[in-house]
C-alpha positions as CSV (number, residue, x, y, z in Angstrom):
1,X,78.2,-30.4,-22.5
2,X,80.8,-27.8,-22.1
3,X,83.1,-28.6,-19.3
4,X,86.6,-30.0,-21.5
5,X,87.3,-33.4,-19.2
6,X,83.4,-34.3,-21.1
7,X,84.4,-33.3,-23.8
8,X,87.7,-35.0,-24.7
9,X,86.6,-38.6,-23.9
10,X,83.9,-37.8,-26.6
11,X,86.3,-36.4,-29.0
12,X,88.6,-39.4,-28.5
13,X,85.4,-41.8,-29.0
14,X,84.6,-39.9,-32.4
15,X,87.6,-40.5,-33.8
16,X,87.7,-43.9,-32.7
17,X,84.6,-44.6,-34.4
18,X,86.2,-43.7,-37.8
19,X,88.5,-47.1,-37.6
20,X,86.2,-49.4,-36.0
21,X,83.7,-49.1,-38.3
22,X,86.5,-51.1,-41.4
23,X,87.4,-53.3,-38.2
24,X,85.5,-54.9,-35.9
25,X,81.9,-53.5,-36.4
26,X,81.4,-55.2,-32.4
27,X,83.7,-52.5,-31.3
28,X,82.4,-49.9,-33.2
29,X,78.6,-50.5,-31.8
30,X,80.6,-50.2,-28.3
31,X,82.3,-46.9,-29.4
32,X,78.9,-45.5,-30.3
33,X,76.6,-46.7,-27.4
34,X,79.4,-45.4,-25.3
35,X,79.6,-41.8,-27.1
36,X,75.8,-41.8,-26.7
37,X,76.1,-42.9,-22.7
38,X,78.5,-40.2,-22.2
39,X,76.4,-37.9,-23.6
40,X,72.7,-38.7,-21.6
41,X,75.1,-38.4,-18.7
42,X,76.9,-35.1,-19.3
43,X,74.5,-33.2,-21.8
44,X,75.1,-33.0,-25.8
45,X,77.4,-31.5,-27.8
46,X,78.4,-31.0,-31.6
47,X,80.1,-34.0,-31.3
48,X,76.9,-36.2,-29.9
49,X,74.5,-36.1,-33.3
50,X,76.8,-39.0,-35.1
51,X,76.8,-40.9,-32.6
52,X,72.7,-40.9,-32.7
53,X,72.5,-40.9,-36.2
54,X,75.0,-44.3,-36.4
55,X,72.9,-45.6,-33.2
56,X,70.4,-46.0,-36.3
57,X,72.6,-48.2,-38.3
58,X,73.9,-50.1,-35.4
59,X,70.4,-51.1,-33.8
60,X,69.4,-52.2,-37.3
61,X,72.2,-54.1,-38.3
62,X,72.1,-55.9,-35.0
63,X,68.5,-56.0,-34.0
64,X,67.0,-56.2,-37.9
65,X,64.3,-53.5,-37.2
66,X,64.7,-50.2,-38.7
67,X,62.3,-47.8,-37.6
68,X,64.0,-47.2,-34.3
69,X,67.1,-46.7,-35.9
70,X,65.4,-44.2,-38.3
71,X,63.7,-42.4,-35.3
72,X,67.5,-42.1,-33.9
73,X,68.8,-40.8,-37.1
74,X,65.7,-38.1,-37.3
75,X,65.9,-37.1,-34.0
76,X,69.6,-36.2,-34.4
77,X,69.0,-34.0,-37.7
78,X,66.5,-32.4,-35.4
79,X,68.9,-31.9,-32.9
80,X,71.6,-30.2,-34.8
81,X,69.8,-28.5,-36.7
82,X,68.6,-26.8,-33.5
83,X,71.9,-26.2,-32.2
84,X,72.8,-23.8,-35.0
């Protein structure tokens, strides 16, 4: 993702996350599935590896199992760490 009108939704998303995550932890699971769906539709960025790494918390906290949230979280370390 390198077009800006991709990039700004996701960079407003990000810093939404911060908030919701002391508020409403409902809204922050939306905040980072939707960070996540904006980024299998335009491509990844910088910004997309916290969203996969708290799609890891989020899936267990809601779903109770934890190895695909740990597959999310390694796959994002892996991704990043490939983008440098």
């Amino acid at each position: 993702m390198s077009d800006p009108a991709s990039l700004r939704p996701l960079d407003v998303l990000t810093e939404a996350r911060a908030g919701c995550i002391f508020t409403d932890f409902n809204l922050f699971a939306l905040v980072v599935c939707r960070a996540i769906n904006l980024s299998l539709e335009r491509g990844y960025s910088d910004g997309s590896c916290p969203h996969f790494e708290w799609l890891g918390a989020v899936a267990a906290a809601c779903f109770g199992d934890y190895r695909p949230g740990f597959a999310s979280a390694s796959s994002a370390m892996i991704w990043s760490k490939n983008a440098d």
